[in-house]
N, C-alpha and C positions, 0 to 999 in steps of 0.2 A: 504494500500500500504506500502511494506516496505520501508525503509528510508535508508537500504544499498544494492548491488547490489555484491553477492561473486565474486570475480574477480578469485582467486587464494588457493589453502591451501596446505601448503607443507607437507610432511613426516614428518617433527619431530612440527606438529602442531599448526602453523604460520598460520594465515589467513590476505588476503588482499583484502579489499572489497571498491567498489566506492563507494559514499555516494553522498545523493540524492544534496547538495546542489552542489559539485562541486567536492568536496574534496574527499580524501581518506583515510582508516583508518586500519592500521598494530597492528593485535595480537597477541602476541606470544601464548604458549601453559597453560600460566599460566593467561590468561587475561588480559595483563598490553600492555595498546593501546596506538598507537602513531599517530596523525593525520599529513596530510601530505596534502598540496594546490598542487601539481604534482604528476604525476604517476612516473617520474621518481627520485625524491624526495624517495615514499613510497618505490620502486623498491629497491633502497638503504639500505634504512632501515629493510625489510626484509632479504637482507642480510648480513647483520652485524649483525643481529636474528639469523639469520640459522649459520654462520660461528663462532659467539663471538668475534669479532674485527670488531673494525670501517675500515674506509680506510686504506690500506696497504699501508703508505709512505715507502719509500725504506729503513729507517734507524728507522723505530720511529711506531713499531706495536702498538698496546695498546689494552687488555680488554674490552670489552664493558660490562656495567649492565645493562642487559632489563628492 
């Protein structure tokens, strides 16, 4: 039995897949995983994968390093 469940895989080669314990777990295209105890946690984190910046406060963008 596999131990993850592919939820998701974007275009520029992000994968988001449920994990059998509870959790979730965000790939980008280079392999560098980020687990996540919420879907909408991982949700996030994919994109700020996909786009290259964390949250967009009104004044304060900033870089993200996968």
């Amino acid at each position: 039995m596999d131990s993850q469940t592919l939820i998701a895989r974007t275009p520029k080669g992000t994968v988001l897949s449920k994990l059998n314990n509870g959790g979730y777990q965000v790939c980008d295209s280079e392999q560098h995983c980020h687990f996540c105890g919420d879907l909408y946690r991982a949700e996030e984190v994919v994109r700020e994968i996909e786009s290259g910046y964390g949250y967009p406060y009104a004044t304060s963008f900033h870089r993200t390093t996968p």
